[in-house]
TILUMVO-812274 format. One record per atom (N, C-alpha, C): residue number from 1; residue in one letter; x, y, z. Coordinates in Angstrom, 2 decimals. Each point is the difference from the previous one (the first is absolute). Layout:
REM residues N
pos:code:east:north:up
NUM:A:X:Y:Z $
...
***
This chain:
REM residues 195
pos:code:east:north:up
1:X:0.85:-1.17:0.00 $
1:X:-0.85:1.17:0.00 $
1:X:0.90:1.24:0.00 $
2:X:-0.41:1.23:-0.88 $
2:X:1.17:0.50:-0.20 $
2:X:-0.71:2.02:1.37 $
3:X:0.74:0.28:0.41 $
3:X:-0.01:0.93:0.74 $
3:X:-1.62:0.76:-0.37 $
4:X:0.23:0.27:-0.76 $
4:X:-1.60:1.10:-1.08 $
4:X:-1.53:-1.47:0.72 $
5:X:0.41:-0.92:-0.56 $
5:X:-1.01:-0.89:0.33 $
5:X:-0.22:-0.33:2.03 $
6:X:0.90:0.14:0.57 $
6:X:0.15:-0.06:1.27 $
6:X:-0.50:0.95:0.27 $
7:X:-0.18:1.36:-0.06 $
7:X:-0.59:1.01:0.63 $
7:X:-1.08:0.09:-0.96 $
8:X:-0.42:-0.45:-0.74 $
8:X:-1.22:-0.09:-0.29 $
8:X:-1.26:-0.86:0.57 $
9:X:0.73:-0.98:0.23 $
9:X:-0.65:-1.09:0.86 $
9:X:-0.35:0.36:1.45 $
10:X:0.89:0.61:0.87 $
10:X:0.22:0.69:1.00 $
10:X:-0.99:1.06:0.23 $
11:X:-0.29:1.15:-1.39 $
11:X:-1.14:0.64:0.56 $
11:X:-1.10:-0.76:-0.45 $
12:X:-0.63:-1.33:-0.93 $
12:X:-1.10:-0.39:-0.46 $
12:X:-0.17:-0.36:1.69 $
13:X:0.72:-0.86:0.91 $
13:X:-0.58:-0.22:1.02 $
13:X:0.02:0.86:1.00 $
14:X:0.64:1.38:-0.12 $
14:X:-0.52:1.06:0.95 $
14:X:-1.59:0.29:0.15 $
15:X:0.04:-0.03:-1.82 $
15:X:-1.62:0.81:-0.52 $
15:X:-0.86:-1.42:0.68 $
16:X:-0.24:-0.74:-0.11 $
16:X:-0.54:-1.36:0.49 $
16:X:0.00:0.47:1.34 $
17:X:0.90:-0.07:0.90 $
17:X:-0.09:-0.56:1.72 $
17:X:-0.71:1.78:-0.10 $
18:X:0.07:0.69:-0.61 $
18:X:-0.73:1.88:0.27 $
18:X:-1.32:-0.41:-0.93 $
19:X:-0.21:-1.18:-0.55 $
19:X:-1.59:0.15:-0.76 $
19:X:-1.00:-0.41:1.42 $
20:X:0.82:-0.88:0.38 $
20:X:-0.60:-1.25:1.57 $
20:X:-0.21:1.27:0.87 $
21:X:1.03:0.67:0.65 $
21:X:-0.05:0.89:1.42 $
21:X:-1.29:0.71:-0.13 $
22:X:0.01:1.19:-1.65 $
22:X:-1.40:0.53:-0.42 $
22:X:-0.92:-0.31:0.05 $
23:X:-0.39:-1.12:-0.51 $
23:X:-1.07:-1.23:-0.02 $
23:X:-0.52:-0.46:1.38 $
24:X:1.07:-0.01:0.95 $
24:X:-0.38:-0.69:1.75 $
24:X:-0.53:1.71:0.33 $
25:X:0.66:0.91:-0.07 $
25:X:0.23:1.24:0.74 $
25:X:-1.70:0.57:-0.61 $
26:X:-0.65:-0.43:-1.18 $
26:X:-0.87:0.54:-0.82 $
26:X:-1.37:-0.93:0.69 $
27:X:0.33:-0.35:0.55 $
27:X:-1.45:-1.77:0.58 $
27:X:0.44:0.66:1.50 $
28:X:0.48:0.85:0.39 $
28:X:0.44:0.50:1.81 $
28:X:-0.95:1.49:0.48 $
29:X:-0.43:-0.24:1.17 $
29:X:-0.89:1.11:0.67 $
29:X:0.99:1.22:-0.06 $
30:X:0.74:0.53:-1.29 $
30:X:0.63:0.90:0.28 $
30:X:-0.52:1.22:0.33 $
31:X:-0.18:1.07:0.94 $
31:X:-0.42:1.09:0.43 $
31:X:-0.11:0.73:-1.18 $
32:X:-1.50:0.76:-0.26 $
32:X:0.28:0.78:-1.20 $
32:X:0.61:1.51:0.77 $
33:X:0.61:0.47:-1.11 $
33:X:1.23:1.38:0.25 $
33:X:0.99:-0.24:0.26 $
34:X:0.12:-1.99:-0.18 $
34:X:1.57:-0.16:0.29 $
34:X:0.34:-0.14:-1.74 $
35:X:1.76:0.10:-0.27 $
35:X:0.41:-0.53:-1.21 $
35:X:0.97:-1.06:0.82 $
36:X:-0.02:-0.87:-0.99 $
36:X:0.46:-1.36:0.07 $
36:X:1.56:0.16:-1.05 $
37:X:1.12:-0.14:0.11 $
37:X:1.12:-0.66:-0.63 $
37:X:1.06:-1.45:0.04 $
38:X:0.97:0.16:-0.39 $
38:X:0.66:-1.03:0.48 $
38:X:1.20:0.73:-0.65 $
39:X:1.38:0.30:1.15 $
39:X:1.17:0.55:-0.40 $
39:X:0.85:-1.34:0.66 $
40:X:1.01:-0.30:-0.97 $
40:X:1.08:-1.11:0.34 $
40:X:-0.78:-1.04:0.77 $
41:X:-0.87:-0.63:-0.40 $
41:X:-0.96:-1.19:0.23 $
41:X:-0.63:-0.02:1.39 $
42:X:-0.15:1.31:1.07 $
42:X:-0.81:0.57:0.83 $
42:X:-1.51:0.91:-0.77 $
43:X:-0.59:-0.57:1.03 $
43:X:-1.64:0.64:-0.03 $
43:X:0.07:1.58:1.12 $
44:X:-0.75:0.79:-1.45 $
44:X:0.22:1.34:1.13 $
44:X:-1.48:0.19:0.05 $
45:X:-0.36:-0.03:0.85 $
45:X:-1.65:1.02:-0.32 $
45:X:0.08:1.63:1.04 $
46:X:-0.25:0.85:-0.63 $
46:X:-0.05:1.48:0.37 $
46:X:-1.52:0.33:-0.06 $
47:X:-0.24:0.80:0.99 $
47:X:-1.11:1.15:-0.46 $
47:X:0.23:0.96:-0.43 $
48:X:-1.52:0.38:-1.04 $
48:X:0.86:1.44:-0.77 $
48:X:-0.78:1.50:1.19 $
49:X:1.07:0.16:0.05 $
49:X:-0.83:1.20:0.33 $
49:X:0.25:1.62:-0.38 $
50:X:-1.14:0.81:0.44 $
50:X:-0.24:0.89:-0.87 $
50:X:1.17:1.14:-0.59 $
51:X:0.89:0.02:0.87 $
51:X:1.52:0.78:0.21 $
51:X:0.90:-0.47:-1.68 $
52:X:-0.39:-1.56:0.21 $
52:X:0.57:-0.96:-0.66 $
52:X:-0.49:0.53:-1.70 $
53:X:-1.24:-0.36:-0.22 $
53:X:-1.23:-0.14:-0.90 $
53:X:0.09:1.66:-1.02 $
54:X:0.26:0.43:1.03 $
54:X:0.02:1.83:-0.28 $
54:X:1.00:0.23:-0.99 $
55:X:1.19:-0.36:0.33 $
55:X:1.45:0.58:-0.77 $
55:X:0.03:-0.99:-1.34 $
56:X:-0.75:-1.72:0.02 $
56:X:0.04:-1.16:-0.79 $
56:X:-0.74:1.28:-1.11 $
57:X:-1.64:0.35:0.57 $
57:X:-0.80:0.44:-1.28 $
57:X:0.58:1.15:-0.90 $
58:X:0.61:1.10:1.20 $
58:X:1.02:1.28:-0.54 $
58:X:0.79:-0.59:-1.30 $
59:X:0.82:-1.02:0.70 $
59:X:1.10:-0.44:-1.15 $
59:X:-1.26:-0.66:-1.44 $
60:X:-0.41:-0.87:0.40 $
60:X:-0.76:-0.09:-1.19 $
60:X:-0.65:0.97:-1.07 $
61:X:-0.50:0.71:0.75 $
61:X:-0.90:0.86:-0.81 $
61:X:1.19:0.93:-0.49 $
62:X:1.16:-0.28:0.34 $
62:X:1.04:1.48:-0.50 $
62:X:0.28:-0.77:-1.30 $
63:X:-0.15:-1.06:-0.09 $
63:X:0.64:-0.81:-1.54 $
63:X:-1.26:-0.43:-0.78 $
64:X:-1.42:0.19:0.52 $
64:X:-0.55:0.26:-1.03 $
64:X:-0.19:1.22:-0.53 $
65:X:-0.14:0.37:0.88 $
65:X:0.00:2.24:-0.73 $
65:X:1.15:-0.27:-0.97 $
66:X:1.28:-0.73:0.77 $
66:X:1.39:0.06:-1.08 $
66:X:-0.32:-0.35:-1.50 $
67:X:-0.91:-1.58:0.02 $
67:X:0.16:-0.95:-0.94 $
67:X:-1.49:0.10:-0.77 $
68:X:-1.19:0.14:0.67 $
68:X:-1.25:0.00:-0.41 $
68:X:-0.72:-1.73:0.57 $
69:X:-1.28:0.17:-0.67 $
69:X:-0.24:-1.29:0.70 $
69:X:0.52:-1.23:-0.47 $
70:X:0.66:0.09:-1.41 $
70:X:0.59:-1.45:-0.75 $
70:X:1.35:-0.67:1.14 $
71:X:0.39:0.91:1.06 $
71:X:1.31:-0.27:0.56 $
71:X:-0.43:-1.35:0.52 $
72:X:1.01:-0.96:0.02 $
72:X:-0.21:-1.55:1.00 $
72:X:0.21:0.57:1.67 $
73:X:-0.12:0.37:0.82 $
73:X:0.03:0.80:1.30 $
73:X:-0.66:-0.93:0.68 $
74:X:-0.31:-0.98:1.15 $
74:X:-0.39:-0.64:0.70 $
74:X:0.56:0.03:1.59 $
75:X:-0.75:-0.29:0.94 $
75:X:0.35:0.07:1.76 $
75:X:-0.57:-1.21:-0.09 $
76:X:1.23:-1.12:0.73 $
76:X:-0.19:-1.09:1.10 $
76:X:-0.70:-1.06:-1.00 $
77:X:0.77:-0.60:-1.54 $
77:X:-0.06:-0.42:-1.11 $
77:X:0.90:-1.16:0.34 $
78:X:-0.39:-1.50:0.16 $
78:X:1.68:-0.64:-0.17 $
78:X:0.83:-0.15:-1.27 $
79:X:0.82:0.39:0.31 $
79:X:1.67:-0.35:-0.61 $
79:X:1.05:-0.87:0.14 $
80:X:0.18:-0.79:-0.04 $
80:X:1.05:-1.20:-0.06 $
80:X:1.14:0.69:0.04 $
81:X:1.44:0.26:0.58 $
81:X:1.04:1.08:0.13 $
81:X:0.97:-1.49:0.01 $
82:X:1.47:0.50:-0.48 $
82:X:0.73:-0.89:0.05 $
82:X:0.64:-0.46:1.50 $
83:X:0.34:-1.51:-0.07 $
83:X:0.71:-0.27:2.15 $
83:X:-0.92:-0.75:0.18 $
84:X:-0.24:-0.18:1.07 $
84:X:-0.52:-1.12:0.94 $
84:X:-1.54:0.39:0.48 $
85:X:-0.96:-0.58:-1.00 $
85:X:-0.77:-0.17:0.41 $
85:X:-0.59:2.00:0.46 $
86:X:-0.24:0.26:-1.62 $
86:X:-0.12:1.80:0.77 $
86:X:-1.23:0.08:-0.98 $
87:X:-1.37:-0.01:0.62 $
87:X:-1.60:0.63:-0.50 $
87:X:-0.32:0.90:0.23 $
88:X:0.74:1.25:-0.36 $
88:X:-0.05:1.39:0.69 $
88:X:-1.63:0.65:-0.38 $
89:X:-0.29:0.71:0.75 $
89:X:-1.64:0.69:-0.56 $
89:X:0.76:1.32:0.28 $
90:X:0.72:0.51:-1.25 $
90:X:0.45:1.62:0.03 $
90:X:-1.21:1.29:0.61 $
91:X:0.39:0.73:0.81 $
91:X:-1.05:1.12:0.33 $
91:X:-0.72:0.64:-1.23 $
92:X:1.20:0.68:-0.35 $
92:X:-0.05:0.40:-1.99 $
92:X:1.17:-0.76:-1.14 $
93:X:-0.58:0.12:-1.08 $
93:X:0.89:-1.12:-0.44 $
93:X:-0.63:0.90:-1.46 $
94:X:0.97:0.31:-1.08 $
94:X:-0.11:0.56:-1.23 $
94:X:0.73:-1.57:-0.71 $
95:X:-0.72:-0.19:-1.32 $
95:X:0.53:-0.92:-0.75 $
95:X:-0.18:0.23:-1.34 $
96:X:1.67:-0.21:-1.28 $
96:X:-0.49:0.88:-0.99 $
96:X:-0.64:0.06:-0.82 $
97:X:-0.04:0.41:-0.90 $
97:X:-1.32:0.19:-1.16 $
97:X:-0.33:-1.31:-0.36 $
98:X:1.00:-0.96:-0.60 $
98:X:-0.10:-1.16:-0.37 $
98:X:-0.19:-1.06:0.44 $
99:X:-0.34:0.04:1.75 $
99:X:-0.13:-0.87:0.63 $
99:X:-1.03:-1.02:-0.26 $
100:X:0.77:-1.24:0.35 $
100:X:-1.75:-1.00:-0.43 $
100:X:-0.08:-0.93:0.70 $
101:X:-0.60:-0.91:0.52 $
101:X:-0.43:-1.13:1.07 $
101:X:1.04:-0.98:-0.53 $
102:X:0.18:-0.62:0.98 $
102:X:1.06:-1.61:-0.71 $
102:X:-1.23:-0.98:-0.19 $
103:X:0.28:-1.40:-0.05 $
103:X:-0.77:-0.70:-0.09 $
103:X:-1.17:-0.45:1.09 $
104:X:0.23:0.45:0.79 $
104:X:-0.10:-0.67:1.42 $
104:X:-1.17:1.78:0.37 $
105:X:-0.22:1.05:-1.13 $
105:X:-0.73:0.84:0.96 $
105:X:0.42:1.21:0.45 $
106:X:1.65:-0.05:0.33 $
106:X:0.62:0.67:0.84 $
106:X:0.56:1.33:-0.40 $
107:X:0.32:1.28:0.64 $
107:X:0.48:0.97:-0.86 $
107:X:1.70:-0.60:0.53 $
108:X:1.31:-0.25:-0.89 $
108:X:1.28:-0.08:0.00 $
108:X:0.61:1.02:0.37 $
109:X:1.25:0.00:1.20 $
109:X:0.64:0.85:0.70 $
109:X:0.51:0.26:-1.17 $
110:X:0.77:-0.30:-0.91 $
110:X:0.86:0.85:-1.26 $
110:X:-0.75:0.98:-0.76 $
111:X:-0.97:0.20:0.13 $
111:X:-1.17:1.17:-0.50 $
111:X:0.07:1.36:0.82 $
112:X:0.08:-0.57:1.67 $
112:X:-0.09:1.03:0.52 $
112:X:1.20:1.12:0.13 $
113:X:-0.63:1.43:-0.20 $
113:X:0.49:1.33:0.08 $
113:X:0.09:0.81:1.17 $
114:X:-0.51:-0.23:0.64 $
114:X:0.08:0.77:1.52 $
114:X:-0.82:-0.70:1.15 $
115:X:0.37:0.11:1.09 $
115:X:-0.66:-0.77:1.21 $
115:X:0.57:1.33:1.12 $
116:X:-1.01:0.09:0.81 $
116:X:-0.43:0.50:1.41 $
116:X:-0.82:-0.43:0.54 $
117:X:1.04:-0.28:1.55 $
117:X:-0.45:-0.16:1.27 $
117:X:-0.19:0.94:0.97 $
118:X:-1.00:0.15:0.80 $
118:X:-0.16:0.33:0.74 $
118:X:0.72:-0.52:1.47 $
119:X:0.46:-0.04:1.38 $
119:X:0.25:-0.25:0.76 $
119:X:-0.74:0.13:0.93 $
120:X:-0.60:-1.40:0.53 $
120:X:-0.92:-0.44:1.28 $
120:X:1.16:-0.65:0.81 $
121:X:-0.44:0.47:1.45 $
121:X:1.01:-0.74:0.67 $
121:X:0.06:-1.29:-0.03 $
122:X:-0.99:-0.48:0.11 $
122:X:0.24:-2.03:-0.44 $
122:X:1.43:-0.40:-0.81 $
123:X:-0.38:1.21:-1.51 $
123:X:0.93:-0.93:-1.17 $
123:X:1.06:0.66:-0.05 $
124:X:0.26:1.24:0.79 $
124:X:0.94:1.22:-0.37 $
124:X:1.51:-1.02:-0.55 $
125:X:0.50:-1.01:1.23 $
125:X:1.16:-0.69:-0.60 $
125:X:-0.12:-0.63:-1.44 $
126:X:-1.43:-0.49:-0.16 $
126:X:0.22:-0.35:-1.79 $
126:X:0.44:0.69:-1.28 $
127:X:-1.28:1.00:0.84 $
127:X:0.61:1.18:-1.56 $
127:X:1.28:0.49:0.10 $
128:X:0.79:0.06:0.93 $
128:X:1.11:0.58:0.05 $
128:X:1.12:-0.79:-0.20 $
129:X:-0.61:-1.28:-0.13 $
129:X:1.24:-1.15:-0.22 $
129:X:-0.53:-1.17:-1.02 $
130:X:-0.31:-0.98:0.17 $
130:X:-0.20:-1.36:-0.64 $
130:X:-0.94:0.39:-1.91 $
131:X:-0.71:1.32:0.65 $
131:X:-1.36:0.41:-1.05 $
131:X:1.38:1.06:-1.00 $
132:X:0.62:0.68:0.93 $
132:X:0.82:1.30:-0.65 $
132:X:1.15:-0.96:-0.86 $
133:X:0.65:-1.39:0.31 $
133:X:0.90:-0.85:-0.64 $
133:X:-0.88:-0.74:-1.09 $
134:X:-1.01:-0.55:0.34 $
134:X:-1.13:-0.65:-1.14 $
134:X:0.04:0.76:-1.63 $
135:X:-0.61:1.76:0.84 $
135:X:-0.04:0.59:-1.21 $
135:X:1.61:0.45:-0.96 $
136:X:0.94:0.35:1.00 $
136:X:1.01:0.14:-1.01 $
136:X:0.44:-1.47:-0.63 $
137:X:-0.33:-1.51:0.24 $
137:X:0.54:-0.88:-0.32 $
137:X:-0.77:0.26:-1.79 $
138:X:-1.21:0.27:0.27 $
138:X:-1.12:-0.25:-1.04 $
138:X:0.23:1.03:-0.51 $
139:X:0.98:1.10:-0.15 $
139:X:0.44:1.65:-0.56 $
139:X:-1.24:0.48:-0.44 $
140:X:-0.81:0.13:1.47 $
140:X:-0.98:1.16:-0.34 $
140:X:0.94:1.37:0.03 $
141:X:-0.70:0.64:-1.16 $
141:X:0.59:1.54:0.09 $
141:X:-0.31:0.90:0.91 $
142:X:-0.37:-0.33:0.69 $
142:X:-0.43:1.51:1.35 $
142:X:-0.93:-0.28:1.15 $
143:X:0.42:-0.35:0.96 $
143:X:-0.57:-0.23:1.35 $
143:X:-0.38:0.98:0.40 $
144:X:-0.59:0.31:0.93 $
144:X:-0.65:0.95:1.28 $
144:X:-0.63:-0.69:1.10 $
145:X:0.74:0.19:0.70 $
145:X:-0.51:0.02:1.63 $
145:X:-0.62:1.39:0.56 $
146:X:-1.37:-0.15:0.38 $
146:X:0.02:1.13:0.35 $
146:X:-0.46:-0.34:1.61 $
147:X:0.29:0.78:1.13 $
147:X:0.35:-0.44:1.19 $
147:X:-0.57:0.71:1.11 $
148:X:-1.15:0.09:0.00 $
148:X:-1.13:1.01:1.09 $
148:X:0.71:0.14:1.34 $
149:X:0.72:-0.75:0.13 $
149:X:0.33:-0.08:1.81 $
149:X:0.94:0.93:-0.33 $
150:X:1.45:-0.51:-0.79 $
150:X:0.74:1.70:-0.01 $
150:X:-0.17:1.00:-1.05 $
151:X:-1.32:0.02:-0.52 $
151:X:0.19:1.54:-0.67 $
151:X:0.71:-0.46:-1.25 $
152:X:-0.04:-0.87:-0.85 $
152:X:1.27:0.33:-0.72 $
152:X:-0.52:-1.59:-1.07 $
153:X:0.59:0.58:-1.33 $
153:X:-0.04:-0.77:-0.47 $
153:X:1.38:-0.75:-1.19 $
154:X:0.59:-1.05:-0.62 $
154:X:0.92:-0.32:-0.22 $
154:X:0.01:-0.54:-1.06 $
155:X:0.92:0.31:-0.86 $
155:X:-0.37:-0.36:-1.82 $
155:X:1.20:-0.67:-0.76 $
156:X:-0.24:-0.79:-0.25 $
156:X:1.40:-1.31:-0.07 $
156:X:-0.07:-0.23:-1.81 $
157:X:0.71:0.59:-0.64 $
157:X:-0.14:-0.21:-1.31 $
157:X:2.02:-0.68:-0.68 $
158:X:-0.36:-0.25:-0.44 $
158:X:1.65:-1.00:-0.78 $
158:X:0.06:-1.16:0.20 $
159:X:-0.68:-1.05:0.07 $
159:X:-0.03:-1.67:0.54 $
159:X:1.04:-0.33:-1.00 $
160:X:1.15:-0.63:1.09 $
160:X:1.04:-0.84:-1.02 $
160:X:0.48:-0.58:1.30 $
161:X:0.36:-1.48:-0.55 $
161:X:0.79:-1.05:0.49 $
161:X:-1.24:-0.59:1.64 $
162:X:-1.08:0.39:0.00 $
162:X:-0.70:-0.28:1.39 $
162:X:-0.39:1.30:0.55 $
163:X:0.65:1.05:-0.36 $
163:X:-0.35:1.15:0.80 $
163:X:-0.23:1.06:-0.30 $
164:X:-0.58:1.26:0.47 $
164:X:0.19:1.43:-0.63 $
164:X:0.80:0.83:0.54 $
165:X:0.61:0.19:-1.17 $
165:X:1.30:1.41:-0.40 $
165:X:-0.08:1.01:0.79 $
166:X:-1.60:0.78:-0.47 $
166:X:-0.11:1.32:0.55 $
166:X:-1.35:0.27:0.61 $
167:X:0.30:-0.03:1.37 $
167:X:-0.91:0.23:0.87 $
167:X:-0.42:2.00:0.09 $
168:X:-1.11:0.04:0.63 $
168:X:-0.32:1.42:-0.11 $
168:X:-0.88:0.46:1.00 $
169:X:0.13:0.81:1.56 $
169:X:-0.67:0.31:0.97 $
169:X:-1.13:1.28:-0.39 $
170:X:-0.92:-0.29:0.53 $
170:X:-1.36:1.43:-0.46 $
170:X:-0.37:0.31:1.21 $
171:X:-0.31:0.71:0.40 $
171:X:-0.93:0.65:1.93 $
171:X:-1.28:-0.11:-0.96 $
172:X:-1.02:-0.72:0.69 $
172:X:-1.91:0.98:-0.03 $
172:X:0.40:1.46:-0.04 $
173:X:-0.69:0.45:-1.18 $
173:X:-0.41:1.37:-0.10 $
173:X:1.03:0.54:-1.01 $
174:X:1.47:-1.10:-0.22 $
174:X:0.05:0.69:-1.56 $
174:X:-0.29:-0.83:-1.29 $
175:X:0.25:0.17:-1.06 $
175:X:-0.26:-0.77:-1.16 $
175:X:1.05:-0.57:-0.27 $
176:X:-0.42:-1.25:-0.35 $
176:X:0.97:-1.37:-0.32 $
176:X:0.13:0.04:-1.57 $
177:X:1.30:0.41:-0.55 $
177:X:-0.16:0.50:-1.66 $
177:X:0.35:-1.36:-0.28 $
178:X:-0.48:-0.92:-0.95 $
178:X:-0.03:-1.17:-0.48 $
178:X:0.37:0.60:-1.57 $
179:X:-0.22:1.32:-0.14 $
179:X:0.39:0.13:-2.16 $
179:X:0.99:-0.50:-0.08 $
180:X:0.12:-0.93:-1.18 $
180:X:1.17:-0.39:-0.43 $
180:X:-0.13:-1.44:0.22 $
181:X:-0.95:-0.30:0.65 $
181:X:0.18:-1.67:0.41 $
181:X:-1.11:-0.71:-0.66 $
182:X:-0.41:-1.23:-0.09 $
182:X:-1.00:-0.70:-0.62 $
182:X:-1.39:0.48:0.23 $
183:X:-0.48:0.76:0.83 $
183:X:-1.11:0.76:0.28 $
183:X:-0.08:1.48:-0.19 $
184:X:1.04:0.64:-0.36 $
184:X:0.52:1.46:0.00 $
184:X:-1.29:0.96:0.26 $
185:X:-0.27:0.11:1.68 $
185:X:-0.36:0.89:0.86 $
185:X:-0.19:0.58:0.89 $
186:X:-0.13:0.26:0.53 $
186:X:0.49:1.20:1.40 $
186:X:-1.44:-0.75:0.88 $
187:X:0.44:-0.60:1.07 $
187:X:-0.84:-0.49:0.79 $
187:X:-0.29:1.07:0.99 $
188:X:-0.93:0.52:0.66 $
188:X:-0.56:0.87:0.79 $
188:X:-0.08:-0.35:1.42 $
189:X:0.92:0.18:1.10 $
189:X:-0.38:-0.40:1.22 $
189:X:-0.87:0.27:1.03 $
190:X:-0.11:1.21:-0.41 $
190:X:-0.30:1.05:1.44 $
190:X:-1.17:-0.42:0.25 $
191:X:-1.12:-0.61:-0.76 $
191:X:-1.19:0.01:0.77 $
191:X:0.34:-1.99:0.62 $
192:X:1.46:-0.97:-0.13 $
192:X:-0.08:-0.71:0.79 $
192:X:0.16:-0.25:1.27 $
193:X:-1.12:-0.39:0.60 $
193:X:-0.10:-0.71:1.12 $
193:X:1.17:-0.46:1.19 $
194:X:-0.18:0.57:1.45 $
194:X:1.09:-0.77:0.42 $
194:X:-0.77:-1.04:1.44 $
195:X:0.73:-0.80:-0.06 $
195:X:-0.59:-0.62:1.86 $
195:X:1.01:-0.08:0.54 $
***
């Protein structure tokens, strides 16, 4: 079996043992207002709440004003991400023009163009680690964390070799200039939310 076929095999049974977890997790009294994931073959369930929900819709609605309604733009969508067992449900998640379902249904992490998280204390270590390595493995072009507890939000664009290049700090209340990047626009903070 030659290397290409080994890691192919490797994620057919990621996507498998993540079709099962969905499937058990989907037949479960899960609390509604929770979202359900699975990062590095752990079950996260979060509540959303409104702090949370607030800055998710901001960012959205800033990339359809950007894009119009044809944009692929979705919150808490699964994605299959490359590693161990990773069913991420992105907060916001842009995917590009050409994106199209695989066989199986699914929208493909190599489509996607931008992803933001929000930070709940539950997952804060994910997004900032296992979710923030996922996406540069899969060279999404432009992360955002955006981070209610400190005020501040964090924009990770250059994915090479596992990681991103160039990180970028914002405070609530100024504008996060994204021109120039796969979304090229000036995200608006000031009316986000802090807890």
């Amino acid at each position: 079996m030659t290397v290409l076929e080994d890691r192919i095999a490797m994620a057919d049974a990621n996507t498998r043992r993540l079709d099962e977890w969905f499937e058990l997790l989907e037949q479960m009294p899960v609390p509604e207002g929770f979202r359900v994931e699975i990062v590095g073959g752990n079950v996260h369930m979060t509540p959303q709440r409104d702090t949370h929900w607030e800055i998710i819709f901001q960012i959205a609605l800033a990339l359809r004003h950007r894009f119009g309604r044809s944009v692929r733009v979705f919150s808490d969508v699964r994605i299959d991400f490359p590693g161990h067992e990773n069913g991420f449900c992105p907060d916001v998640v842009k995917l590009r023009e050409s994106a199209e379902k695989d066989g199986e249904g699914r929208w493909r992490y190599e489509d996607v163009e931008f992803v933001a998280e929000v930070i709940s204390q539950g997952t804060a270590a994910n997004d900032y680690g296992p979710k923030k390595t996922a996406y540069a493995v899969a060279e999404v072009p432009l992360y955002l964390i955006a981070d209610p507890y400190q005020g501040r939000c964090f924009v990770y664009t250059d994915p090479k070799d596992g990681h991103y290049v160039t990180s970028t700090r914002v405070d609530f209340g100024a504008d996060v200039h994204l021109t120039g990047t796969v979304i090229d626009l000036t995200l608006k903070t000031d009316e986000f939310p802090r807890d």
